[in-house]
Backbone as a chain_set.jsonl record, in Angstrom:
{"seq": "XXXXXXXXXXXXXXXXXXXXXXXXXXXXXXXXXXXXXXXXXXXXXXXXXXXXXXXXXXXXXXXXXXXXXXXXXXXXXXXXXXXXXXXXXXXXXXXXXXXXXXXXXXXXXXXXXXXXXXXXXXXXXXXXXXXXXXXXXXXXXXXXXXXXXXXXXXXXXXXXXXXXXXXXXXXXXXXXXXXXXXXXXXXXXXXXXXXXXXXXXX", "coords": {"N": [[0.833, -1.185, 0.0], [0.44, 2.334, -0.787], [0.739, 5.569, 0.211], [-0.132, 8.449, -0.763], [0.15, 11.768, 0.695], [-2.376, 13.697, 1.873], [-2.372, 17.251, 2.089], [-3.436, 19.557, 1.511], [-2.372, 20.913, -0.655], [-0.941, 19.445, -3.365], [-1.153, 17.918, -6.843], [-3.339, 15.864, -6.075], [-4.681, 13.683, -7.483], [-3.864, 13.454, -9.894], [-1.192, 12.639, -9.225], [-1.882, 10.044, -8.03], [-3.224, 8.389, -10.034], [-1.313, 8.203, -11.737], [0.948, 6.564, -10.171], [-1.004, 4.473, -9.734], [-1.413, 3.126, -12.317], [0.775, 2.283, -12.965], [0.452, -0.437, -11.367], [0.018, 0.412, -8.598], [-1.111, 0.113, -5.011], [-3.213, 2.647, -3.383], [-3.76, 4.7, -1.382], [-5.216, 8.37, -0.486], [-4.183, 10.433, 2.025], [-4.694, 12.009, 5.078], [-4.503, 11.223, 7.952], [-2.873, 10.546, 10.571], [-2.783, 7.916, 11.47], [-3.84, 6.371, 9.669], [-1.781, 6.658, 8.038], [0.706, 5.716, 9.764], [0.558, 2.888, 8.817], [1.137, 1.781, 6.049], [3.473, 0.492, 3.825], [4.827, 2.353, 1.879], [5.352, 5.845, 1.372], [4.483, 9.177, -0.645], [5.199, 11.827, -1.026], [3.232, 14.783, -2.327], [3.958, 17.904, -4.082], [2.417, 21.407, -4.167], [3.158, 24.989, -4.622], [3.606, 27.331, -1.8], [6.191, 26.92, 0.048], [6.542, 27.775, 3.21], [3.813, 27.604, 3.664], [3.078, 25.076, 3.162], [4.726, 23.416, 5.155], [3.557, 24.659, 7.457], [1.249, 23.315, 7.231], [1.874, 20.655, 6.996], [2.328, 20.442, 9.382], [0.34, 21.369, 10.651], [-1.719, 18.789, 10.947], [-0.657, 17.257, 11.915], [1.723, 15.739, 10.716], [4.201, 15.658, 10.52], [5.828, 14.383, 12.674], [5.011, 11.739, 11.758], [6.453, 11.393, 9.392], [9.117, 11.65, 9.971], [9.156, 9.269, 11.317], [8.292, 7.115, 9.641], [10.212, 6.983, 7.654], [12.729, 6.379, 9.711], [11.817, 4.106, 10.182], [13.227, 2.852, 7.721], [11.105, 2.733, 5.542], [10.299, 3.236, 2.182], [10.353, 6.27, 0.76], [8.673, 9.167, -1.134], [9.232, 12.129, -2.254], [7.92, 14.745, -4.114], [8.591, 17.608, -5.957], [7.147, 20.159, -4.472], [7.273, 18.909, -2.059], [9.377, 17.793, -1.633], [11.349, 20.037, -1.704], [10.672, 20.874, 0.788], [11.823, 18.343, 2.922], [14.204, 19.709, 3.477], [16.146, 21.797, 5.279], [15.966, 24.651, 5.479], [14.199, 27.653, 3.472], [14.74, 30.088, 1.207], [12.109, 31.27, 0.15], [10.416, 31.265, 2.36], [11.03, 32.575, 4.848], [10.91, 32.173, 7.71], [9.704, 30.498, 8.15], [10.796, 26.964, 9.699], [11.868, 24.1, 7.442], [11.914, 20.394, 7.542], [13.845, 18.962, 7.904], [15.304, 16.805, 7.322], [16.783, 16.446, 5.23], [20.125, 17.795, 5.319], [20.673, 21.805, 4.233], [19.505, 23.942, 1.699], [16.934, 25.792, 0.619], [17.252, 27.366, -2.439], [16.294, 30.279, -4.759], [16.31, 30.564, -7.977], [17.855, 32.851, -9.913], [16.377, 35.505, -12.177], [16.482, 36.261, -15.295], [18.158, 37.538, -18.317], [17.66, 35.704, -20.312], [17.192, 33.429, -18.835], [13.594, 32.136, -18.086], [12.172, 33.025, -15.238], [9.267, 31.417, -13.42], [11.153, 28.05, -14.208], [9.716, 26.551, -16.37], [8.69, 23.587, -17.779], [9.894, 20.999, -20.7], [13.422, 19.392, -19.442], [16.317, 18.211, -19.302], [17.233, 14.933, -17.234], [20.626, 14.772, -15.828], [22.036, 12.044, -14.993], [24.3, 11.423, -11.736], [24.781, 9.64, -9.808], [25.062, 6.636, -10.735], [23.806, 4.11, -9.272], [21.038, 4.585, -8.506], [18.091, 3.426, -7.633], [15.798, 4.312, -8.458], [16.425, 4.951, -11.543], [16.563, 2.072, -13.145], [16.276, 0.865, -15.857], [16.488, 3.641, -16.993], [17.043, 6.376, -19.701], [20.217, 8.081, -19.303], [20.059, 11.627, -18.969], [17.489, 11.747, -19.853], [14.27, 13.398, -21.153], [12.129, 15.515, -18.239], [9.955, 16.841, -16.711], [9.54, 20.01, -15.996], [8.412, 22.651, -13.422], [9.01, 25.067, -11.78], [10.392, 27.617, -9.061], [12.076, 27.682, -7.152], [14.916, 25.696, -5.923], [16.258, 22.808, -4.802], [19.472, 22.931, -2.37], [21.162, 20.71, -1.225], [23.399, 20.206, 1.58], [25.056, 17.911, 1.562], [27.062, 16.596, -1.487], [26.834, 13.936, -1.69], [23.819, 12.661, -1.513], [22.887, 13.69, -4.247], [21.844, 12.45, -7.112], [20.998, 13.346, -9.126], [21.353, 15.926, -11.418], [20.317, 18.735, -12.983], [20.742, 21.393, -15.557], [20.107, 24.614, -15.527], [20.654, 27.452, -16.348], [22.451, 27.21, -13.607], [23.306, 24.296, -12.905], [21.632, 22.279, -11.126], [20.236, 20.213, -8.309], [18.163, 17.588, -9.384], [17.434, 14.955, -8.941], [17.278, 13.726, -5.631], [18.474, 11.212, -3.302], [18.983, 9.179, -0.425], [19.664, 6.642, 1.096], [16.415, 5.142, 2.133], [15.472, 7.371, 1.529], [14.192, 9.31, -1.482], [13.816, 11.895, -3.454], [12.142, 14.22, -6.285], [12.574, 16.604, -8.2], [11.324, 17.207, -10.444], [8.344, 16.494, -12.12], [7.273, 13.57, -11.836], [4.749, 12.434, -12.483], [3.947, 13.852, -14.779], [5.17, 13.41, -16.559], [5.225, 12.147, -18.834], [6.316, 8.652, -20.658], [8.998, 8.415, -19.522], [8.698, 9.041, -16.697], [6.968, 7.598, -15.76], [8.246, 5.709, -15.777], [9.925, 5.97, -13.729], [8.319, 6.193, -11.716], [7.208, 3.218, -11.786], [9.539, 1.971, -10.874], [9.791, 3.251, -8.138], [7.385, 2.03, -7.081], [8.087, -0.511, -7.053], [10.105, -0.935, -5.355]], "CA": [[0.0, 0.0, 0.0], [1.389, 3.726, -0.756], [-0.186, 6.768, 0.635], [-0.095, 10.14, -0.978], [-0.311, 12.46, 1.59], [-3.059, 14.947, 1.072], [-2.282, 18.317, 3.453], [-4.16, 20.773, 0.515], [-0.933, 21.301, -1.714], [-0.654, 18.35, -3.799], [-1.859, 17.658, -7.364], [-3.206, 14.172, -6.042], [-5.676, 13.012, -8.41], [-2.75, 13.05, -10.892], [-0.407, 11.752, -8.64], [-2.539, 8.644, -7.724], [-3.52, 7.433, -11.023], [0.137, 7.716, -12.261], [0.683, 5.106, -9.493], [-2.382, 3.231, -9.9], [-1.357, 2.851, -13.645], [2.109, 1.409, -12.184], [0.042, -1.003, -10.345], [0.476, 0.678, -7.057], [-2.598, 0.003, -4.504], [-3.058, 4.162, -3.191], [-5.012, 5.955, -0.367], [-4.62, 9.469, 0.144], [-4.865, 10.38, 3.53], [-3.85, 13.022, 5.814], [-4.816, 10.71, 9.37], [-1.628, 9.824, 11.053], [-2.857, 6.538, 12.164], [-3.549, 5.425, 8.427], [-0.134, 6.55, 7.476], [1.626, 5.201, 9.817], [0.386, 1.555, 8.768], [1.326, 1.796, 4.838], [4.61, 0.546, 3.332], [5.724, 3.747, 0.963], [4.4, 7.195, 1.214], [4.227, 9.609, -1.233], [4.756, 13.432, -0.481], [3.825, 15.465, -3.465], [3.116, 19.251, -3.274], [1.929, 22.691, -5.057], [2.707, 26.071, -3.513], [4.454, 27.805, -0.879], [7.334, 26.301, 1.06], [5.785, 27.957, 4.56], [2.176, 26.986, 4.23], [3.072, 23.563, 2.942], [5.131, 22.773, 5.868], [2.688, 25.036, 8.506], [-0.182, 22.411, 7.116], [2.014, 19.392, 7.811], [2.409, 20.361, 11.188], [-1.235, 21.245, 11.839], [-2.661, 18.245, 10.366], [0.334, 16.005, 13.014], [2.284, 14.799, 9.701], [5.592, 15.567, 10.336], [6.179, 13.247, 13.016], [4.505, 10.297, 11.021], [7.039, 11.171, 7.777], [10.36, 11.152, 10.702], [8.692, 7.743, 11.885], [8.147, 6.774, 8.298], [11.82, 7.28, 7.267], [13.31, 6.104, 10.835], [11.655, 2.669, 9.981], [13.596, 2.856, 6.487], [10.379, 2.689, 4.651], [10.223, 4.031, 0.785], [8.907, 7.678, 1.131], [8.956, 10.118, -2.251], [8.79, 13.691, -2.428], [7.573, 15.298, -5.3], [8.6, 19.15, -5.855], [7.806, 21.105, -3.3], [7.653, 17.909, -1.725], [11.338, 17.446, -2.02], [12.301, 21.027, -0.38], [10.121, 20.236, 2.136], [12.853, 17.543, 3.557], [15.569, 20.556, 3.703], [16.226, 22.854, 6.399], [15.021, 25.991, 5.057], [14.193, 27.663, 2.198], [14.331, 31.44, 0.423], [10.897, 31.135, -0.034], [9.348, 31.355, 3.496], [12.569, 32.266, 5.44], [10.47, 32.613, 9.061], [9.192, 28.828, 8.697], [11.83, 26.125, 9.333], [11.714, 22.258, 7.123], [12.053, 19.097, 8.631], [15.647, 19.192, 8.238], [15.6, 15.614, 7.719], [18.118, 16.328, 4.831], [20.885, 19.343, 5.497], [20.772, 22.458, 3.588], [18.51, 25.134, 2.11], [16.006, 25.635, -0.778], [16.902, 28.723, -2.783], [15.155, 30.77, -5.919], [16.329, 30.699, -9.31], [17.56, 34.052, -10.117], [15.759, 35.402, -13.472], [17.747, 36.814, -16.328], [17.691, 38.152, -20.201], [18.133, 34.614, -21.256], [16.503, 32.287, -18.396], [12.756, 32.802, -17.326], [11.348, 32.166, -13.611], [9.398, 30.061, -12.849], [11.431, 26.96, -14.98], [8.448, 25.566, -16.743], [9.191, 23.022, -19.322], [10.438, 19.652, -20.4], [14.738, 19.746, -19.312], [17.22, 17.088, -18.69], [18.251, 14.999, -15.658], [21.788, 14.12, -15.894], [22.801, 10.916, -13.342], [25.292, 11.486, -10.707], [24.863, 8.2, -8.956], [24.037, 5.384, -11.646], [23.074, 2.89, -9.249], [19.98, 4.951, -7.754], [16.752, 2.663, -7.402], [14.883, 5.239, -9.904], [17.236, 5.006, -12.721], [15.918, 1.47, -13.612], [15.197, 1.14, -17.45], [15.828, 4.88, -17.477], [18.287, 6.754, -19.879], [20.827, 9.733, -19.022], [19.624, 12.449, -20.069], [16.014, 11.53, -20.351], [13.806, 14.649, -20.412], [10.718, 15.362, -17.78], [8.611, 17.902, -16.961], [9.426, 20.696, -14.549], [7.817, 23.452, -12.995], [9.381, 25.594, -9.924], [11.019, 28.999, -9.07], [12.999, 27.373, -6.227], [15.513, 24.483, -5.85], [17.242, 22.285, -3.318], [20.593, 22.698, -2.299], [21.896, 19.435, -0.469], [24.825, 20.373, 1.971], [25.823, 17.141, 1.136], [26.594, 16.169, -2.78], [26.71, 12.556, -2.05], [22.312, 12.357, -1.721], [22.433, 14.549, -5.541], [21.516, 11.547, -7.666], [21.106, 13.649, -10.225], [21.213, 17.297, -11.565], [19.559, 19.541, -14.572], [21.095, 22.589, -16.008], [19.093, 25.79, -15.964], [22.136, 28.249, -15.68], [23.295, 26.537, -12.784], [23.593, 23.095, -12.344], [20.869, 21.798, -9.723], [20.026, 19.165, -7.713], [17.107, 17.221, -9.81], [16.682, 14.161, -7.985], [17.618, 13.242, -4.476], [18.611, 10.201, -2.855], [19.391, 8.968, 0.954], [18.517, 5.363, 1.993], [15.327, 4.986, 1.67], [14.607, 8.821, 1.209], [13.964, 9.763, -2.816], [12.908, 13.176, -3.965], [12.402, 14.944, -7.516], [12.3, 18.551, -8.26], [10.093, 17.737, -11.517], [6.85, 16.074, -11.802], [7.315, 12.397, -12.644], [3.177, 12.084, -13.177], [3.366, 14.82, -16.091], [7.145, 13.612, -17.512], [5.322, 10.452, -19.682], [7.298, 6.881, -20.211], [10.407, 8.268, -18.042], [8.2, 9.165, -15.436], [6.037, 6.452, -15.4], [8.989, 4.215, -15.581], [10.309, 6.107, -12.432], [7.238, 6.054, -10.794], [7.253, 2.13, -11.309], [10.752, 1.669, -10.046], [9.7, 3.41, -7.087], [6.308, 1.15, -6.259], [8.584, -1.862, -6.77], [11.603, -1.381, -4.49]], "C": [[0.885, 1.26, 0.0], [0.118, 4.538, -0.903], [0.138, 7.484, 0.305], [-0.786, 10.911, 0.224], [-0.873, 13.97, 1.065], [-2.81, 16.406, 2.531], [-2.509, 19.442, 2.641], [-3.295, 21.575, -0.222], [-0.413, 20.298, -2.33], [-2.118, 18.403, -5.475], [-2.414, 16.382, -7.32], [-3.37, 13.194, -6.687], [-4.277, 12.74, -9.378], [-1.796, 12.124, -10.953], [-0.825, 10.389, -8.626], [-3.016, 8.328, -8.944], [-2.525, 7.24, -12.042], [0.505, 6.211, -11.676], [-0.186, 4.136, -9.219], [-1.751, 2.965, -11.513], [-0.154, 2.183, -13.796], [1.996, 0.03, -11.474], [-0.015, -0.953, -8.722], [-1.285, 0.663, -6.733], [-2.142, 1.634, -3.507], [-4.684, 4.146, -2.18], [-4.327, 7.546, -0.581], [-5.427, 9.786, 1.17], [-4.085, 11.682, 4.329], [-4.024, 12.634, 7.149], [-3.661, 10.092, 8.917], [-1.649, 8.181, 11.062], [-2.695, 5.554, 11.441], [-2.304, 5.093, 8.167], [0.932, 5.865, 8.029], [1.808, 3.09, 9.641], [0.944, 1.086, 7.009], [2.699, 1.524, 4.761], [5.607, 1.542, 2.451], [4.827, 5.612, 1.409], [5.096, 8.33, 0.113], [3.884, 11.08, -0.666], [4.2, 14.744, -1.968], [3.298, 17.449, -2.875], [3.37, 20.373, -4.572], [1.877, 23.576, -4.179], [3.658, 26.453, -3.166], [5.047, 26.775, -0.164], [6.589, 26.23, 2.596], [4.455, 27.376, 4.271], [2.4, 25.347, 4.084], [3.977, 22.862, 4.959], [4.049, 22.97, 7.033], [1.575, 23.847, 8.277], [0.455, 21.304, 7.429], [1.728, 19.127, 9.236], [0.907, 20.405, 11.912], [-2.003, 20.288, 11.47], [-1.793, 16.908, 10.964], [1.502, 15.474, 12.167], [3.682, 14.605, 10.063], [6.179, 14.7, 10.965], [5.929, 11.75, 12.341], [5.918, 10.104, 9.805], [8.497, 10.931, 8.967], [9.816, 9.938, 10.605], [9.047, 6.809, 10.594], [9.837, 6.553, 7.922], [12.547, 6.785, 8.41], [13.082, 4.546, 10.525], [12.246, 2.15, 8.318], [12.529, 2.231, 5.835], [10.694, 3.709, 3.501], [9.543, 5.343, 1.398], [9.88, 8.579, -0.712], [8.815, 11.42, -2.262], [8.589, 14.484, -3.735], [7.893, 17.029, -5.69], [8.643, 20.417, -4.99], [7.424, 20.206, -2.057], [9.064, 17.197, -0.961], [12.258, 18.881, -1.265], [11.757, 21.331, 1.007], [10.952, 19.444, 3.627], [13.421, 18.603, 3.705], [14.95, 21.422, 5.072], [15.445, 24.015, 6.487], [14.762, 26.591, 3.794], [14.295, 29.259, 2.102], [12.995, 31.832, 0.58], [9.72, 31.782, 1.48], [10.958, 31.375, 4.84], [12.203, 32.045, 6.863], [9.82, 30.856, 9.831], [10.74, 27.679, 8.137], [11.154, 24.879, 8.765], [11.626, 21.694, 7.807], [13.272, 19.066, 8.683], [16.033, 17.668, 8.176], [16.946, 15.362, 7.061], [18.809, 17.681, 4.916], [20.862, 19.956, 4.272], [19.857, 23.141, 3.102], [17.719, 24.868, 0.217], [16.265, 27.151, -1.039], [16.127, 29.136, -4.241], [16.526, 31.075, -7.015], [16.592, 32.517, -9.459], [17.705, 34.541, -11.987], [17.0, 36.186, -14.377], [17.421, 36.814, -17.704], [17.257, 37.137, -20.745], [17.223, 33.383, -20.851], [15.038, 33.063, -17.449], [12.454, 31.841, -16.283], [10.239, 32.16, -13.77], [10.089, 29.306, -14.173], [10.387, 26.26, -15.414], [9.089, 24.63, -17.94], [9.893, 21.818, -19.11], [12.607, 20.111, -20.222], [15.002, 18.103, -18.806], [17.683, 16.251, -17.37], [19.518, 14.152, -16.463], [22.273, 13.15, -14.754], [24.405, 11.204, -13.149], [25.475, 10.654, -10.177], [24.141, 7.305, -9.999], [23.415, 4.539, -10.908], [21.919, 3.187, -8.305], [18.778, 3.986, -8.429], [16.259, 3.097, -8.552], [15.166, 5.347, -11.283], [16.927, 3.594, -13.468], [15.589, 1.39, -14.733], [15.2, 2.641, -17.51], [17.072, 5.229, -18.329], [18.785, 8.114, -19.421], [20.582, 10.731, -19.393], [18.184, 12.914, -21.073], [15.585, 12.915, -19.971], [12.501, 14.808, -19.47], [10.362, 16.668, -17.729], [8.992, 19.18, -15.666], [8.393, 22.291, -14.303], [7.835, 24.288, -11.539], [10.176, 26.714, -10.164], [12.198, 28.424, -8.414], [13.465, 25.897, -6.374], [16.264, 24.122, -4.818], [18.337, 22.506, -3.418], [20.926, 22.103, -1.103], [22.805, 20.054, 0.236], [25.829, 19.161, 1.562], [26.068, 16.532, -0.475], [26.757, 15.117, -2.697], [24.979, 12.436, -1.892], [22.047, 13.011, -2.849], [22.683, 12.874, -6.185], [21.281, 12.079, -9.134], [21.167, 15.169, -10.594], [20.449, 17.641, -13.197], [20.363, 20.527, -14.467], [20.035, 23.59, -16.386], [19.896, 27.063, -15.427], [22.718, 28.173, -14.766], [22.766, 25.31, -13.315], [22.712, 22.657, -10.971], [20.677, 20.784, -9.223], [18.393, 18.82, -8.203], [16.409, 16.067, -8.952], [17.693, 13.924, -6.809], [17.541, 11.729, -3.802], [19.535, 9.726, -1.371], [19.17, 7.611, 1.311], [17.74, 5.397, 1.67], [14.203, 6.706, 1.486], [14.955, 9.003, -0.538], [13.111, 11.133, -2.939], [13.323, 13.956, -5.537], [11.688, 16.379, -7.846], [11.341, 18.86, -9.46], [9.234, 16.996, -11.457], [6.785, 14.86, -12.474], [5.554, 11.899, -13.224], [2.898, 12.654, -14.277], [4.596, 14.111, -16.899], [6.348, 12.083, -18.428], [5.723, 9.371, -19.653], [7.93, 7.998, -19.059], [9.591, 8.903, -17.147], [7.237, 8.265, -15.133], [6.952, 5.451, -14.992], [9.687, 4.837, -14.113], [9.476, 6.037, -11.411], [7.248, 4.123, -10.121], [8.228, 1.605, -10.707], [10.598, 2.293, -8.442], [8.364, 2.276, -6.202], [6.942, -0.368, -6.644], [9.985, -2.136, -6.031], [10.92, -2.551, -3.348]], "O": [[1.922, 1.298, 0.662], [-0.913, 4.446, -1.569], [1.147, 7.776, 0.947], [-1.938, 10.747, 0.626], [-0.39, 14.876, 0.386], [-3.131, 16.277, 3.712], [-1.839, 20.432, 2.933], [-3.462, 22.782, -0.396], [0.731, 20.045, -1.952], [-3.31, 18.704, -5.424], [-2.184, 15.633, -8.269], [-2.728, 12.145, -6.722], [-3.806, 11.603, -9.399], [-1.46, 11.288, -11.792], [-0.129, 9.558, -9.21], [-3.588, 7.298, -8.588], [-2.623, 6.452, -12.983], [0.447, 5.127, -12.256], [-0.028, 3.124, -8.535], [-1.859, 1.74, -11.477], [-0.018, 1.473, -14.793], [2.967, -0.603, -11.058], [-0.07, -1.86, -7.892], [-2.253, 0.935, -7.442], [-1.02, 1.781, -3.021], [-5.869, 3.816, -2.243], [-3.136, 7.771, -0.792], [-6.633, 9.638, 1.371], [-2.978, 12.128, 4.03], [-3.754, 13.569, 7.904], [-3.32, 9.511, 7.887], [-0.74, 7.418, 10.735], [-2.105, 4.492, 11.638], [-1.748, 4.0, 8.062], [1.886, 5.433, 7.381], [2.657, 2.312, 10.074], [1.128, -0.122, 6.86], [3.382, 2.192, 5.538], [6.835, 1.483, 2.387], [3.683, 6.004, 1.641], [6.326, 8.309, 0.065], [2.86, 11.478, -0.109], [5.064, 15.493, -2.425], [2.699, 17.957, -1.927], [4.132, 20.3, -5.536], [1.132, 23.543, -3.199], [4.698, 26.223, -3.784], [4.4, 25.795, 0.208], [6.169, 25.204, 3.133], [4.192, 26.414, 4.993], [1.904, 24.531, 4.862], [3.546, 21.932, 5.64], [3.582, 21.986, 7.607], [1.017, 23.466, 9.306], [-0.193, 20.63, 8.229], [1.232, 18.238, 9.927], [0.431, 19.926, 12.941], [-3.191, 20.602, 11.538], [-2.081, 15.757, 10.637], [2.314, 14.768, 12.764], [4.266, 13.529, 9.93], [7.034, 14.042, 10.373], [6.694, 10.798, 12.495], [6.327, 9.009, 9.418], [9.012, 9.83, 8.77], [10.077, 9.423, 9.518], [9.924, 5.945, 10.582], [10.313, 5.456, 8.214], [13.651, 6.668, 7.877], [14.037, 3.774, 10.6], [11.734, 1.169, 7.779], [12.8, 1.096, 5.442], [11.225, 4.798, 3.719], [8.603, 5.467, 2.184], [11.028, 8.551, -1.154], [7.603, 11.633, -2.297], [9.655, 14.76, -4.285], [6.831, 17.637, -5.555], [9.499, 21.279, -4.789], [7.257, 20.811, -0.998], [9.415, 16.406, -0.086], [13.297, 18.878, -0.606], [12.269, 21.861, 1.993], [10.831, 19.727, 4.819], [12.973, 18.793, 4.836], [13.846, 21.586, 5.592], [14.553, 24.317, 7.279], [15.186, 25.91, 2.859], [13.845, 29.793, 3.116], [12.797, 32.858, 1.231], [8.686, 32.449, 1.495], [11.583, 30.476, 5.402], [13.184, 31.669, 7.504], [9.62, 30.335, 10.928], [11.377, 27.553, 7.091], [10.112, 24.469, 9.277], [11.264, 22.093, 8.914], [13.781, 19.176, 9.799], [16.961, 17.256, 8.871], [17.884, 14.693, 7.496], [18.158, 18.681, 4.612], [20.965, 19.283, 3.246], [18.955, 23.235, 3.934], [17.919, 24.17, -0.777], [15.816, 28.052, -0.33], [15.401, 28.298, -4.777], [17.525, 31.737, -6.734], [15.715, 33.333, -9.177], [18.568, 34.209, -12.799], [18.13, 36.538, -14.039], [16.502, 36.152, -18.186], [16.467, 37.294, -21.675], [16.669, 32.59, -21.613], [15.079, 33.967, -16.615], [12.43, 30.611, -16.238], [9.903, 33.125, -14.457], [9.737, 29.773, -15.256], [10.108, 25.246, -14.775], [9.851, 25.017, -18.826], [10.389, 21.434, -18.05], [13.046, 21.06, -20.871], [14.321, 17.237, -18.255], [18.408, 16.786, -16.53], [19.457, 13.276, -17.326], [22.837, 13.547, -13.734], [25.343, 11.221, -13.946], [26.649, 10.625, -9.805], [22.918, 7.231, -10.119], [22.449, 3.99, -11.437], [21.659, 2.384, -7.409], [18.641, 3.884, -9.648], [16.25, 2.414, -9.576], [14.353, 5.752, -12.115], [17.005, 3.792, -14.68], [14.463, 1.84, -14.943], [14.186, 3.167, -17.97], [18.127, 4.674, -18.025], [18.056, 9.08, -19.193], [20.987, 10.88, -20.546], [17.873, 13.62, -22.032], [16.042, 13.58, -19.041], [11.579, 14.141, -19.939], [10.478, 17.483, -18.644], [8.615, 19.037, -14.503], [7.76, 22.793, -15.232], [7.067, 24.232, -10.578], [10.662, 26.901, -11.279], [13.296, 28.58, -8.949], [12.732, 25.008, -6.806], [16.841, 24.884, -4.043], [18.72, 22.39, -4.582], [21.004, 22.736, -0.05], [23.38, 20.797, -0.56], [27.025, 19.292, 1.301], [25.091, 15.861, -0.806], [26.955, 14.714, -3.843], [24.854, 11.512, -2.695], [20.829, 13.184, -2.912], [23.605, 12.179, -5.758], [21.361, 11.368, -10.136], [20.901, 15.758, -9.547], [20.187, 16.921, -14.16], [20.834, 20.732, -13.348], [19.25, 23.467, -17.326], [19.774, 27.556, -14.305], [23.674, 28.943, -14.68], [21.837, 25.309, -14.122], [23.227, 22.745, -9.856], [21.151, 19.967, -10.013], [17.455, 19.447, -7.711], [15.294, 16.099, -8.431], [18.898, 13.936, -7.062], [16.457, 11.146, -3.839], [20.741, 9.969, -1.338], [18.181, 7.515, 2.038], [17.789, 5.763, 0.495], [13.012, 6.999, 1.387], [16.131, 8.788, -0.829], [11.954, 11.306, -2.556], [14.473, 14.214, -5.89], [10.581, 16.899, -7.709], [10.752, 19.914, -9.696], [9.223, 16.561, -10.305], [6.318, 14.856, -13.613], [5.306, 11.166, -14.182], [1.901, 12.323, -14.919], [4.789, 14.524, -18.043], [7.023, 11.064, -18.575], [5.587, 8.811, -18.565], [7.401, 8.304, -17.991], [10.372, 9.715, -16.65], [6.712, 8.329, -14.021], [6.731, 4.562, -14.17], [9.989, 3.939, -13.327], [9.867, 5.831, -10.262], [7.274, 3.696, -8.966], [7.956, 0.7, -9.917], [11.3, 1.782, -7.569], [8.436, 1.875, -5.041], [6.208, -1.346, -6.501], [10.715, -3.126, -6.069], [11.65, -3.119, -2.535]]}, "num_chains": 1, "name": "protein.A"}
């Protein structure tokens, strides 16, 4: 069973019939009690940095996703999902992350050449070939993104992968059993379907 967690910043419907079409069996739920009985969870999110995290907290989640991750269960983060895990962000500088992984979420700064928000299909380049998600995928495959802001890891051994959008960013993330991607594997087609299924079959 894998739970998308609904906390009113998540495209879910999308989310969940990507992984239903993977064969994944899906609740979304925002009760602790469910979540903490499920084998994977599923963070995805739309929005602000601060409200997304302020709604984990008032809706109990955050302890469930430590718990979740402490019992090295699968968990995914989806976008703003994914800077969610970090410390802090640009974005909402007054609300702290979970901090589960070190380092900060900053903003894209715009320019003659590159526009903010990054909308559009772009590259991930692998940094770690033998990440779980990479599965049947190739280097260089393109998906789907959509964000102003991006993670920056303190550590570059959990960068699993990066994109170029006048820097060099951290696209997908990888820890143990923590995975997160900065673009939207439910909109990215095959290579996101095929990452989706590499994730509901670890």
């Amino acid at each position: 069973m894998i739970a998308i967690i609904d906390y009113g910043m998540g495209n879910l419907h999308s989310v969940r019939k990507a992984f239903e079409r993977m064969g994944a069996e899906t609740i979304i739920s925002n009760h602790p009690n469910e979540l903490k009985k499920v084998e994977k969870i599923v963070l995805p999110g739309v929005g602000s940095f601060g409200d997304a995290v302020q709604a984990l907290r008032k809706y109990g989640l955050e302890e469930v996703i430590y718990q979740h991750i402490q019992e090295k269960k699968p968990f995914l983060g989806i976008c703003l999902g994914m800077h969610i895990l970090l410390e802090a962000s640009q974005e909402s500088e007054a609300v702290a992350g979970l901090g589960i992984i070190p380092g900060v979420v900053k903003k894209f700064e715009a320019s003659s050449h590159l526009k903010v928000p990054h909308i559009g299909w772009n590259q991930i380049n692998f940094r770690r070939l033998n990440c779980p998600l990479f599965k049947g995928v190739d280097d260089a495959s393109s998906v789907y993104f959509c964000h102003s802001y991006f993670a920056q890891p303190k550590d570059n051994m959990v960068i699993a992968a990066t994109t170029d959008y006048g820097i060099e960013f951290c696209s997908i993330l990888w820890k143990d059993n923590i995975f997160a991607t900065q673009f939207h594997p439910e909109k990215s087609q095959q290579v996101g379907l095929k990452i989706i299924e590499n994730f509901v079959t670890l």
